[in-house]
KEDREN-732983 format. One line per field, with one value per residue (C-alpha): residue in three letters; x, y, z; residue number from 1. Coordinates in nm, 3 decimals. Layout:
# residues N
fise: (ALA,...)
px: (X,...)
py: (Y,...)
pz: (Z,...)
drense: (NUM,...)
# end
This chain:
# residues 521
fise: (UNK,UNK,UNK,UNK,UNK,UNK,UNK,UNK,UNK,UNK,UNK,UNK,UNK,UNK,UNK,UNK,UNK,UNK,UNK,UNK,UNK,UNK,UNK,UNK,UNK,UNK,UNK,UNK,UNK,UNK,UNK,UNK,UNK,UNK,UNK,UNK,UNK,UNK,UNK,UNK,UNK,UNK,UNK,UNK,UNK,UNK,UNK,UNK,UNK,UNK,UNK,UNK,UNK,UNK,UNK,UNK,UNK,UNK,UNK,UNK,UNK,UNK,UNK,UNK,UNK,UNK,UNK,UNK,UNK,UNK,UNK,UNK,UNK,UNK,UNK,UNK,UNK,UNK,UNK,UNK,UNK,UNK,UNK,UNK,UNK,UNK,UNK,UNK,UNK,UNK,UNK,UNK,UNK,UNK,UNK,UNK,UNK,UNK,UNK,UNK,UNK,UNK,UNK,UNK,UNK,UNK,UNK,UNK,UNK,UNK,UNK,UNK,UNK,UNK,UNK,UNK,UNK,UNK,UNK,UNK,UNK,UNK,UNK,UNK,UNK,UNK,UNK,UNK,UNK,UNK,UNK,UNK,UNK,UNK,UNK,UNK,UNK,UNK,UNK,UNK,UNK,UNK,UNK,UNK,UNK,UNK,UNK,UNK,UNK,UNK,UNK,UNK,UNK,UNK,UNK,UNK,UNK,UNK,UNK,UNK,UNK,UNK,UNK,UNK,UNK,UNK,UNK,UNK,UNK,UNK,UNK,UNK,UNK,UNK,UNK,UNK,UNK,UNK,UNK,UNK,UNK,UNK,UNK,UNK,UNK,UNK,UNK,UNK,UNK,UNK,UNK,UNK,UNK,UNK,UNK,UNK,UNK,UNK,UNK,UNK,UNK,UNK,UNK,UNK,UNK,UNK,UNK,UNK,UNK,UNK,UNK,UNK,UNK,UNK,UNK,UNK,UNK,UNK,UNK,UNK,UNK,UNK,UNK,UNK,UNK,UNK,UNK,UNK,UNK,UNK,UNK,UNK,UNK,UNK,UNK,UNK,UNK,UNK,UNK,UNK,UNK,UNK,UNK,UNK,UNK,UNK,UNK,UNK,UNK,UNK,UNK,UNK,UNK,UNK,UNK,UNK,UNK,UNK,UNK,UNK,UNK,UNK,UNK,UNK,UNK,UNK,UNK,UNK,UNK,UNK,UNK,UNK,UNK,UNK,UNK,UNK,UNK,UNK,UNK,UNK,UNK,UNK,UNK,UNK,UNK,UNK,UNK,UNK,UNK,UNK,UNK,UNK,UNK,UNK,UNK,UNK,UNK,UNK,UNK,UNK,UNK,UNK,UNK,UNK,UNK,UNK,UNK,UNK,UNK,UNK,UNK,UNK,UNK,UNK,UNK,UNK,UNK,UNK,UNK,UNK,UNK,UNK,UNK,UNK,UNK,UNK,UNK,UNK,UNK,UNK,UNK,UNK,UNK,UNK,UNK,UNK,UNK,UNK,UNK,UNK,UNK,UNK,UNK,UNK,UNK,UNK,UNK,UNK,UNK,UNK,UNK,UNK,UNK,UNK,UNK,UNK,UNK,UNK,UNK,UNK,UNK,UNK,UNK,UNK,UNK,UNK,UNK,UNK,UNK,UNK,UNK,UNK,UNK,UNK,UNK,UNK,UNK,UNK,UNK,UNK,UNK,UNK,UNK,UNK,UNK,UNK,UNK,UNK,UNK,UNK,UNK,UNK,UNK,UNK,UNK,UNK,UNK,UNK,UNK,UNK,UNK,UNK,UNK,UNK,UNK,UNK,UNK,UNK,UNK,UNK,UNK,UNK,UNK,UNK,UNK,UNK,UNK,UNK,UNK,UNK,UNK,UNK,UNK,UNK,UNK,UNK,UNK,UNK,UNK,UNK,UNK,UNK,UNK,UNK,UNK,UNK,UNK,UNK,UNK,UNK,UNK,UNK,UNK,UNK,UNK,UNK,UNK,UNK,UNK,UNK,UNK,UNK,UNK,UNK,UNK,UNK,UNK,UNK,UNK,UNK,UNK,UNK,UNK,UNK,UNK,UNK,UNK,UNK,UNK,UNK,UNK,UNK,UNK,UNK,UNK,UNK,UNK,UNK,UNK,UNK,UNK,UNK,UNK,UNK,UNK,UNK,UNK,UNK,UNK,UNK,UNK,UNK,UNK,UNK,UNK,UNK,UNK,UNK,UNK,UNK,UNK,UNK,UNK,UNK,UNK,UNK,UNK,UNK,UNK,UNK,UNK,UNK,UNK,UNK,UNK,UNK,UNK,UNK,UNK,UNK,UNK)
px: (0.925,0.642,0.654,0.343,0.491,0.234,0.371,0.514,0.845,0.978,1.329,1.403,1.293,1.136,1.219,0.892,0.849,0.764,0.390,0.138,0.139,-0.013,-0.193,-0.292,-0.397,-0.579,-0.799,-0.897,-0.947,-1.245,-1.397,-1.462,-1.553,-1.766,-1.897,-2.032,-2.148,-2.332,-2.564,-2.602,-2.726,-2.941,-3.074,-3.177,-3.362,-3.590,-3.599,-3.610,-4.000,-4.094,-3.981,-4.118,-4.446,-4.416,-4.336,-4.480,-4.286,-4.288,-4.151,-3.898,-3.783,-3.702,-3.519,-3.267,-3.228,-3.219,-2.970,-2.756,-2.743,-2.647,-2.369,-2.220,-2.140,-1.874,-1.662,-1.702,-1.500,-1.204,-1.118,-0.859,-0.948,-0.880,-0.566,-0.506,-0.556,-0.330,-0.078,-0.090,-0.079,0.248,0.422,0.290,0.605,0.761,0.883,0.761,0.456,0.433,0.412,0.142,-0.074,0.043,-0.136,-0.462,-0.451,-0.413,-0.689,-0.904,-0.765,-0.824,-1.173,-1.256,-1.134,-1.367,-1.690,-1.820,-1.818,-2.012,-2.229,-2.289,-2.342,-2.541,-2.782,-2.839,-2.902,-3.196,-3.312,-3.296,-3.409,-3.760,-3.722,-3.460,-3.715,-3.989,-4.248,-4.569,-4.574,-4.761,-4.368,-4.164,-4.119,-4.075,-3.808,-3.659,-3.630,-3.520,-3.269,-3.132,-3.117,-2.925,-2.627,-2.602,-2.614,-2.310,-2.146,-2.136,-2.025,-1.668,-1.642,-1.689,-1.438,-1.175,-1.078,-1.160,-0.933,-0.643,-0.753,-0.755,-0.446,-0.266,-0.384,-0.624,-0.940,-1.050,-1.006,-1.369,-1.531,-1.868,-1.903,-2.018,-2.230,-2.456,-2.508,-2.564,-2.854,-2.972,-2.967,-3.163,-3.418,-3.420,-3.521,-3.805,-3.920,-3.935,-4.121,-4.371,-4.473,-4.558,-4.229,-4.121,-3.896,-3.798,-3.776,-3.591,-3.341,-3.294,-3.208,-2.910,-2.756,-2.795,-2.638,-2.342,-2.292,-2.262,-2.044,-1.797,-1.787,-1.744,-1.444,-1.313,-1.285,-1.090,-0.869,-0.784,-0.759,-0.579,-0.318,-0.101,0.024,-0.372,-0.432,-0.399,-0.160,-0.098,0.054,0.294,0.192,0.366,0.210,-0.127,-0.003,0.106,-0.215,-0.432,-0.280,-0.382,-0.732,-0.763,-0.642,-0.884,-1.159,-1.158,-1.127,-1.396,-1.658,-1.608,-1.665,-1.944,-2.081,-2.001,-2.141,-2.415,-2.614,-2.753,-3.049,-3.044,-3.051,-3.315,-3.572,-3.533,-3.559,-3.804,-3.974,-3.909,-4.096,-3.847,-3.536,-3.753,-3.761,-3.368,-3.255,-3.429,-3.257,-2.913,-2.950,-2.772,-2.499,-2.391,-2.411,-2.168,-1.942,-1.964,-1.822,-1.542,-1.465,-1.449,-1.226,-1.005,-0.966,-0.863,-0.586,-0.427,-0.282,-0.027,0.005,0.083,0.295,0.494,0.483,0.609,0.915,0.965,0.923,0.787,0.841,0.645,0.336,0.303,0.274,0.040,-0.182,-0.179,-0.297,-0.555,-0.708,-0.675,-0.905,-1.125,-1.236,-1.264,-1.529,-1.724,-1.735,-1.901,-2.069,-2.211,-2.331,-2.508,-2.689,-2.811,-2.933,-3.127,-3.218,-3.553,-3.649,-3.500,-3.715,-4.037,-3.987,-3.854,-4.014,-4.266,-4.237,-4.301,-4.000,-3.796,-3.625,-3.571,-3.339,-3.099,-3.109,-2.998,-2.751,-2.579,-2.560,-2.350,-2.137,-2.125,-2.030,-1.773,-1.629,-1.597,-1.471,-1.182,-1.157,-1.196,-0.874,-0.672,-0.778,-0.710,-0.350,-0.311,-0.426,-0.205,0.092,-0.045,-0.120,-0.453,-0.386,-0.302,-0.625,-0.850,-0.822,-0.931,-1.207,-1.306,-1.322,-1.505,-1.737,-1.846,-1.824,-2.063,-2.330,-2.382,-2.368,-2.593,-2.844,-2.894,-2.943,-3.200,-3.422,-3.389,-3.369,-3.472,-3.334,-3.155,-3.012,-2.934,-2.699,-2.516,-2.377,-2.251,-2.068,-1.924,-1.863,-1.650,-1.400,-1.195,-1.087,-1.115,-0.823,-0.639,-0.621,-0.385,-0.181,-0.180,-0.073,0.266,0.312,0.332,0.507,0.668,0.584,0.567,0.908,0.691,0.418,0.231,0.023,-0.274,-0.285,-0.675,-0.820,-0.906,-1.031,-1.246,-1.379,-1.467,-1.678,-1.847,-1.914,-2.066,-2.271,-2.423,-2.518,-2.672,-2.846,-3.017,-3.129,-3.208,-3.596,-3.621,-3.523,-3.754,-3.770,-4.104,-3.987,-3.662,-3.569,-3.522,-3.373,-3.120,-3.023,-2.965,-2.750,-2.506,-2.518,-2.475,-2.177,-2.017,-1.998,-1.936,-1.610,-1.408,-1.520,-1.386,-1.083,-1.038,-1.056,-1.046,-0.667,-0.289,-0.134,0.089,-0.197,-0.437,-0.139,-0.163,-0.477,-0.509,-0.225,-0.390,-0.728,-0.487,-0.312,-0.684,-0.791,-0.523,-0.575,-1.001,-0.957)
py: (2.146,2.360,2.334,2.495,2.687,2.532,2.181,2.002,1.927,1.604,1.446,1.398,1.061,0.765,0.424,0.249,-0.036,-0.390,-0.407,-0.479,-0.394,-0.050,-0.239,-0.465,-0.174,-0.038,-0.308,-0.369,0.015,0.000,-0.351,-0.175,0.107,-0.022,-0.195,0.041,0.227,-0.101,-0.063,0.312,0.241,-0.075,0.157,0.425,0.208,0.094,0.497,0.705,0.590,0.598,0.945,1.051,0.871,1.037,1.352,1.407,1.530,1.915,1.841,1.597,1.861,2.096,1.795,1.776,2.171,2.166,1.868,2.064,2.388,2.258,2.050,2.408,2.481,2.180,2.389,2.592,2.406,2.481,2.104,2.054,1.642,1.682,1.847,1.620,1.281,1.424,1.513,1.196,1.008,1.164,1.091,0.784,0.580,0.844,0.708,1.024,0.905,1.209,1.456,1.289,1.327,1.660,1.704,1.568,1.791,2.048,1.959,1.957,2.346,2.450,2.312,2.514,2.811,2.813,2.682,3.036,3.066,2.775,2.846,3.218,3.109,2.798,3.061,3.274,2.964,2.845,3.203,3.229,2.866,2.929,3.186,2.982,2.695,2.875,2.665,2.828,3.050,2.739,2.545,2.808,2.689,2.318,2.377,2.621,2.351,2.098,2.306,2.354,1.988,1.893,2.164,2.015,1.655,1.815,1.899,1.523,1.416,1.669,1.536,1.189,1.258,1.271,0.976,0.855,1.137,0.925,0.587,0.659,0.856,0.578,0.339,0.140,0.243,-0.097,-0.187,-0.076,-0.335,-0.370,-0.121,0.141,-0.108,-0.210,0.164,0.285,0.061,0.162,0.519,0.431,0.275,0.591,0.808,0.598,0.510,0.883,1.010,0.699,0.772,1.127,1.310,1.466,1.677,1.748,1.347,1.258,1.545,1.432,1.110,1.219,1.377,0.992,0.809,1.086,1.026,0.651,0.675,0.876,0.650,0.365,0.548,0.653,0.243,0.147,0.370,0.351,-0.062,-0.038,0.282,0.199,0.578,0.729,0.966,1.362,1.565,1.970,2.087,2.381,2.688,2.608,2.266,2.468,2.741,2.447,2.274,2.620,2.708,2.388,2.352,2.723,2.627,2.285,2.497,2.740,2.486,2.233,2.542,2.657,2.263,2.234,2.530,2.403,2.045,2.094,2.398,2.244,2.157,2.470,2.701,2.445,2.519,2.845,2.914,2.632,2.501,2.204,1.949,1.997,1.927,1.596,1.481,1.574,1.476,1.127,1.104,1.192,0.918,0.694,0.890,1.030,0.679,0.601,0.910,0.825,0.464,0.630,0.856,0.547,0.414,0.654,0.741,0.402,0.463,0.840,0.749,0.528,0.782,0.978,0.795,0.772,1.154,1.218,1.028,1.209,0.905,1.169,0.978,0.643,0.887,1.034,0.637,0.566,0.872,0.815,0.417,0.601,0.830,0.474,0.314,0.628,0.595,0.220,0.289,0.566,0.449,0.156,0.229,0.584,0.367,0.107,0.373,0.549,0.235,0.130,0.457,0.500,0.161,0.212,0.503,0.352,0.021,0.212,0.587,0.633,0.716,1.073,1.141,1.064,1.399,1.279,1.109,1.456,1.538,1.203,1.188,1.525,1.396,1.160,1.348,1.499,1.250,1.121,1.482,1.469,1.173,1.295,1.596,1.453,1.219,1.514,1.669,1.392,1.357,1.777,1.726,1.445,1.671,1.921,2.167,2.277,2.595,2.544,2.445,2.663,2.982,2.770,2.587,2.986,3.064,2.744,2.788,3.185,3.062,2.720,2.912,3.201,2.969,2.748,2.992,3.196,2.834,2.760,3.042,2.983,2.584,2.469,2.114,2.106,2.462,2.337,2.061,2.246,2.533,2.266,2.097,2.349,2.558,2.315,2.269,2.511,2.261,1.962,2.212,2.325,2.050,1.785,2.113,2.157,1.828,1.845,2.169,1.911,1.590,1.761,1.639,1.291,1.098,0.884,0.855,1.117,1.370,1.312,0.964,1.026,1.163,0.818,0.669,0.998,0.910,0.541,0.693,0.944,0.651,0.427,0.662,0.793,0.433,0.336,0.690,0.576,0.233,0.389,0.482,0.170,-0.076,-0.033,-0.353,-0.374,-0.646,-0.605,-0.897,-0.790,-0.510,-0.709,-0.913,-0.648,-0.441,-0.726,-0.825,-0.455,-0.453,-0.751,-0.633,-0.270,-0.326,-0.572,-0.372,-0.067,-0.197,-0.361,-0.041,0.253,0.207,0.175,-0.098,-0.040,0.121,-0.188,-0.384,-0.189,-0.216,-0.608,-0.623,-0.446,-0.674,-0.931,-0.841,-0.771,-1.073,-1.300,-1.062,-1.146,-1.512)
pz: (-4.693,-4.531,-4.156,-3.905,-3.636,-3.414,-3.489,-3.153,-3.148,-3.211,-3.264,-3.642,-3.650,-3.395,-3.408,-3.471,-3.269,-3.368,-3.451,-3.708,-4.053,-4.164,-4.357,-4.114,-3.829,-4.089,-4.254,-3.847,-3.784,-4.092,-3.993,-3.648,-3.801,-4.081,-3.818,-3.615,-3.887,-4.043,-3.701,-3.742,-4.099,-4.028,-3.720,-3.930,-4.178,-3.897,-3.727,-4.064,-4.126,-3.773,-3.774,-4.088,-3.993,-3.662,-3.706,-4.074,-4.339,-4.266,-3.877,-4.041,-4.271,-3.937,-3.776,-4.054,-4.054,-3.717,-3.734,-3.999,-3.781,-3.471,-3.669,-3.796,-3.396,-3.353,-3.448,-3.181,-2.937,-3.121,-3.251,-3.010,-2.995,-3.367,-3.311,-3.042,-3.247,-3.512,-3.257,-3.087,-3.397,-3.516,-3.190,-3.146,-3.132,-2.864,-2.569,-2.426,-2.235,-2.004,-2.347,-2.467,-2.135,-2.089,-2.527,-2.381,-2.053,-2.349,-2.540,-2.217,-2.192,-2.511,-2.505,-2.186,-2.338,-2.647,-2.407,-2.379,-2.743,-2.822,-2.524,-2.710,-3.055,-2.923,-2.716,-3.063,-3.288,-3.005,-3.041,-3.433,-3.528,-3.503,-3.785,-4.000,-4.003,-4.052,-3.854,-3.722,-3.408,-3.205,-3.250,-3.177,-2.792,-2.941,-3.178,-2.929,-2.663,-2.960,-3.038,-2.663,-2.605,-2.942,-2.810,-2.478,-2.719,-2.907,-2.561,-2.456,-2.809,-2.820,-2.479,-2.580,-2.888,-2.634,-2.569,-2.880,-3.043,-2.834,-2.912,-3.336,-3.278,-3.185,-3.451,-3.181,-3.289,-3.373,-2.977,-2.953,-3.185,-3.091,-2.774,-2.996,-3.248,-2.964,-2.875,-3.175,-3.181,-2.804,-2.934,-3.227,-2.999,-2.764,-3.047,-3.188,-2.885,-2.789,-3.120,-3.096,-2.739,-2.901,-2.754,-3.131,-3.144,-2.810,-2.717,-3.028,-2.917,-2.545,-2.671,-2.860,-2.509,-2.335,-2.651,-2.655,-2.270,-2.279,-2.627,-2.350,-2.088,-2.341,-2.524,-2.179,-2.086,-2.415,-2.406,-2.015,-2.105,-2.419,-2.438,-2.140,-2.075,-2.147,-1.859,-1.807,-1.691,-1.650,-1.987,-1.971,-2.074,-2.455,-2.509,-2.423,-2.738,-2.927,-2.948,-2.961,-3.279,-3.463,-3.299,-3.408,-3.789,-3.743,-3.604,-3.889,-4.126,-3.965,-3.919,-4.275,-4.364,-4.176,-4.335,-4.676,-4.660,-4.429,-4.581,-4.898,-4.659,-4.485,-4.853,-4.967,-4.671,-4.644,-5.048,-5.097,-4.829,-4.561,-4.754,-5.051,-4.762,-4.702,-5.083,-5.128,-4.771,-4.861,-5.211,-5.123,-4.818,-5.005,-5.080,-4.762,-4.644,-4.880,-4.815,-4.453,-4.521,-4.764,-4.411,-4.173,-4.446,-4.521,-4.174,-4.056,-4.313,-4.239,-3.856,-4.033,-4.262,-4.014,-3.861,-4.225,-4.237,-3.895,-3.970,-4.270,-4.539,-4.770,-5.094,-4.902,-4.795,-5.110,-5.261,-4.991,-5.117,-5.483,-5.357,-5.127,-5.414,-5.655,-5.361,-5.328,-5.716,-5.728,-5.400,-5.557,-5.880,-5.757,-5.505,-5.738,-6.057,-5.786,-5.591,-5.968,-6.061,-5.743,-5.574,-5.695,-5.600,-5.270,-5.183,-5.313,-5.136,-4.798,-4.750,-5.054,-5.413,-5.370,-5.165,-5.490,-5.621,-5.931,-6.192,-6.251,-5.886,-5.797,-6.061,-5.937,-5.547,-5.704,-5.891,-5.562,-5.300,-5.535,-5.554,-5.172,-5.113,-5.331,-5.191,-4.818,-4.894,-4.955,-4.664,-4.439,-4.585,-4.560,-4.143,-4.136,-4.198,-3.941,-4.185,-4.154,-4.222,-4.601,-4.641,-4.426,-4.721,-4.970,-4.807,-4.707,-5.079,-5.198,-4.897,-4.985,-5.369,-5.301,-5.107,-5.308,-5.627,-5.489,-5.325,-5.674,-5.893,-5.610,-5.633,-6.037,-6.080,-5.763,-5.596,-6.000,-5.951,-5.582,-5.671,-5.988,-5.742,-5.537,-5.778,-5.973,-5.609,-5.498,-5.788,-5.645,-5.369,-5.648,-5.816,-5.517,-5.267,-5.498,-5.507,-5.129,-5.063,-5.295,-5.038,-4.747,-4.903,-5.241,-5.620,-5.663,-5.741,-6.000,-6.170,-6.405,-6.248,-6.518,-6.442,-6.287,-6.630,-6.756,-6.433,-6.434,-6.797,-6.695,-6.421,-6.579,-6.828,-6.605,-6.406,-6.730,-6.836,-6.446,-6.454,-6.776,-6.637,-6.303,-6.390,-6.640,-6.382,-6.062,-5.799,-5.624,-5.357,-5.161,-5.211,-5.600,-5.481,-5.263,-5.561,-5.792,-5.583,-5.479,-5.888,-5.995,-5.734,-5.849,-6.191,-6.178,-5.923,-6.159,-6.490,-6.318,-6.173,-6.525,-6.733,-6.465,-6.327,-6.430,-6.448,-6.166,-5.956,-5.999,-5.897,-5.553,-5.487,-5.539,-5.323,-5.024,-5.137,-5.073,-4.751,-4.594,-4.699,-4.489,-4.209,-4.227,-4.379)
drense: (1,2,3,4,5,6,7,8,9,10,11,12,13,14,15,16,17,18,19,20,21,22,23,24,25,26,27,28,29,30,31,32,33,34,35,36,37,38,39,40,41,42,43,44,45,46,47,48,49,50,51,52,53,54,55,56,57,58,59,60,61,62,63,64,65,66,67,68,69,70,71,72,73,74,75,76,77,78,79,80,81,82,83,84,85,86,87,88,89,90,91,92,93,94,95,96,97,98,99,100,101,102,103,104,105,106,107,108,109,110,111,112,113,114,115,116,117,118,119,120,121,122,123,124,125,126,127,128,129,130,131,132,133,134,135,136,137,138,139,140,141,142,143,144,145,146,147,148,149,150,151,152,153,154,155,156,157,158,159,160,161,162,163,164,165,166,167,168,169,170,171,172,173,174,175,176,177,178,179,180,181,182,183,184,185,186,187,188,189,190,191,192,193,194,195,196,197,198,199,200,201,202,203,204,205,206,207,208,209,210,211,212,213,214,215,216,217,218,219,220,221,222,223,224,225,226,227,228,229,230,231,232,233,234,235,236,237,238,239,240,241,242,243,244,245,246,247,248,249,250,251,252,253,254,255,256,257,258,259,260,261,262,263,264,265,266,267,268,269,270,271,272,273,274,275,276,277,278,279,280,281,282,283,284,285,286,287,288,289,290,291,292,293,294,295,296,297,298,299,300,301,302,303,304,305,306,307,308,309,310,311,312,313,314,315,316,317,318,319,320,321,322,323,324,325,326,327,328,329,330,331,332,333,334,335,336,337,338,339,340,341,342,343,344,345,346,347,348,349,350,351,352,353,354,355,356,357,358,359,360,361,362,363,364,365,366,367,368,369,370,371,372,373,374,375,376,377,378,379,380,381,382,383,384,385,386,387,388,389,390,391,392,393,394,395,396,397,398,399,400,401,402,403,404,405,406,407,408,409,410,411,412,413,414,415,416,417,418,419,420,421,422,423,424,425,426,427,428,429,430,431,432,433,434,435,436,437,438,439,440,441,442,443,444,445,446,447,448,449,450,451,452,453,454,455,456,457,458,459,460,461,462,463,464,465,466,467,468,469,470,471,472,473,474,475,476,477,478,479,480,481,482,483,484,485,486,487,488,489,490,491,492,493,494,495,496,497,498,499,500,501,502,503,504,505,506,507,508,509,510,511,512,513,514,515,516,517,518,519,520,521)
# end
């Protein structure tokens, strides 16, 4: 078994103490976090319009850019809350209170460390963006002073990730229920209330730094409630080297993500034109809505299996991750033929017809977010075993492989050409990942490896047969479009579960239907 070198030490095995279920922790770690995202998506349906309204479409196609830019410099702080969570979560039935203040004393190191570097490549974006985003000379100061606030934004939010890093890590995340809900819609407010008033850019910006500053404060109270030994204390020098060589292998890997799943927009408006980011940002909404859900989910899941990993049940982890990839298909599969066959209505009823890319655009976003979401759970299970680093070469060579792919189909197809480099970019992940994670937890003791071919052909079925409905089928009142969404749900899920999985898999997956169920009766 591959081990990191910058792994912490730990005795062979801990005792877990009594507690919930993993199963329990984690159905309560995704109802507080599809809670919190259920107001984040409800908010933006209200502050979308009001910024595309506001802003017009051009300005809104420079917000996303700009969004998308500033995103690529989170990795600049080197990760080490990432590091930290996964740290935390794999000794989080130590006894050794005092080690796991010294980690987050650590992380607050490591983080100081790397602040000149995002300081320096935050000073050259605010420089540069004008000319990425190719706005008139009149904006220049405007996007300039956009861009300045979202960095000092993105400050407060790795600070704010701190505590939170500690409260996920040790499967408590769901002690925030409803803190973060009600300021994700304060936030929400900020921001329309600043482009309405006739702030734009700038205003919508300088909101983002006050919601990431009370997220901190509200993360830093749960977790000083909640995780009896949270505090900070000086780390020796080798706890310090400990956690610098993971947040360097996360900070690799999370820039080089970043940089993968964040410049579709970025190629688009610089090949194309803003206005075409507007029209694709718009029809993918959906989707990364829905890949955003499959993260909250997922990730409610990977601290117990964590936990699993760190006492060295290899043979139970890798059962938990063949039943997280059997839960990952049943959720895109659904949730992919659903948004094919209600997208277009969605954007005519909520932002305009003409922001619509298109049936084969929309079709390939969702061949794409269900190609994440696969590739995502592998990636959470790789980070789980603290080995970024297997994974950081590989998302280098799907990164250089997706851009210039997509960049050349661009300039020949357009949004089309766009989506195909994406796709086919990214198979080499699809390929290596499941290869990766036998690296960290060895082959599987059962099961054949091919078992995912035939829930990939159901899939592929059913999006081909929503995509074909999708323009043929168009609601003009939302409450049509209400009703055929929950009906195309409640079909799609049991047909799919019906035909899609193995016996023993669909087994395993009504079983944790089951066990959620009791837990929300």
């Amino acid at each position: 078994m591959a081990t990191d070198a910058a792994t912490p030490p730990r005795p062979a095995a801990f005792e877990r103490p009594p507690a919930a279920s993993l199963t329990q922790r984690a159905s309560l770690n995704v109802a507080a976090s599809l809670l919190d995202y259920a107001a984040k998506v409800a908010v933006g349906f209200v502050v979308v319009p009001v910024l595309v309204s506001g802003l017009g479409r051009s300005l809104y196609g420079v917000w996303e850019m700009l969004g998308r830019l500033v995103g690529y410099m989170s990795a600049g702080d080197g990760r080490p809350t990432q590091a930290l969570r996964l740290v935390v979560a794999n000794l989080q039935a130590s006894p050794d209170d005092r080690a796991k203040r010294r980690y987050v004393g650590a992380s607050l190191v490591v983080w100081l460390l790397f602040l000149p570097l995002t300081v320096l490549l935050g000073g050259a974006l605010i420089w540069f963006a004008p000319a990425i985003t190719k706005v008139a000379p009149t904006l220049h100061p405007a996007v300039r002073a956009t861009c300045a606030l979202l960095m000092i934004a993105l400050l407060f939010a790795n600070l704010a990730s701190l505590p939170e890093s500690v409260l996920r890590g040790m499967n408590l995340g769901y002690k925030r229920m409803g803190l973060q809900a009600f300021l994700e819609v304060l936030g929400g407010a900020l921001t329309a209330g600043a482009v309405y008033v006739g702030l734009g850019l700038a205003g919508a910006a300088g909101s983002q730094i006050v919601f990431y500053g009370l997220l901190g404060l509200c993360f830093w109270f749960v977790s000083k409630k909640y995780v009896r030994w949270f505090g900070v204390e000086r780390p020796t020098r080798a706890e310090v080297r400990e956690l610098l060589g993971l947040s360097l292998w996360y900070s690799a890997g999370e820039a080089i993500t970043k940089l993968l799943l964040a410049s579709d927009a970025v190629i688009l408006g610089i090949v194309v034109s803003p206005v075409a980011v507007t029209s694709y940002v718009l029809t993918g909404y959906a989707t990364r809505l829905a890949v955003n859900v499959h993260v909250l989910a997922a990730g409610g899941a990977i601290p117990g299996i964590g936990g699993v990993i760190g006492e060295r049940q290899y043979d139970k982890a890798t059962r938990l991750r063949r039943e997280l990839l059997a839960l990952t298909w049943l959720f895109v599969t659904a949730v992919g033929s659903t948004i094919l066959l209600w997208n277009h209505s969605l954007l005519g009823l909520w932002v305009g017809p003409e922001n619509y890319a298109g049936t084969p655009v929309n079709l390939l976003i969702v061949f794409i977010m269900a190609q994440t979401a696969f590739i995502r759970s592998d990636a959470f299970v790789i980070d789980a075993a603290l080995q970024p680093r297997l994974r950081v070469a590989v998302t280098a060579a799907t990164a250089a492989l997706t851009i210039g792919l997509a960049t050349l189909l661009t300039m020949r197809f357009g949004m089309v050409g766009l989506c195909a480099g994406v796709l086919a970019g990214r198979l080499t992940q699809s390929i290596a990942y499941p290869r990766l994670v036998r690296t960290c937890l060895g082959p599987p003791s059962a099961g054949p490896r091919s078992w995912m071919l035939r829930p990939l052909l159901v899939m592929s079925l059913l999006f081909a047969a929503a995509a074909f409905l999708g323009d043929r089928v168009v609601a003009t009142h939302w409450i049509v479009w209400a009703a055929g969404v929950g009906a195309t749900l409640a079909v799609v899920l049991p047909v799919a579960l019906a035909t899609g999985l193995p016996p023993d898999l669909r087994a395993a997956v009504l079983t944790r239907f089951r066990e959620a169920r009791r837990r929300f009766p």
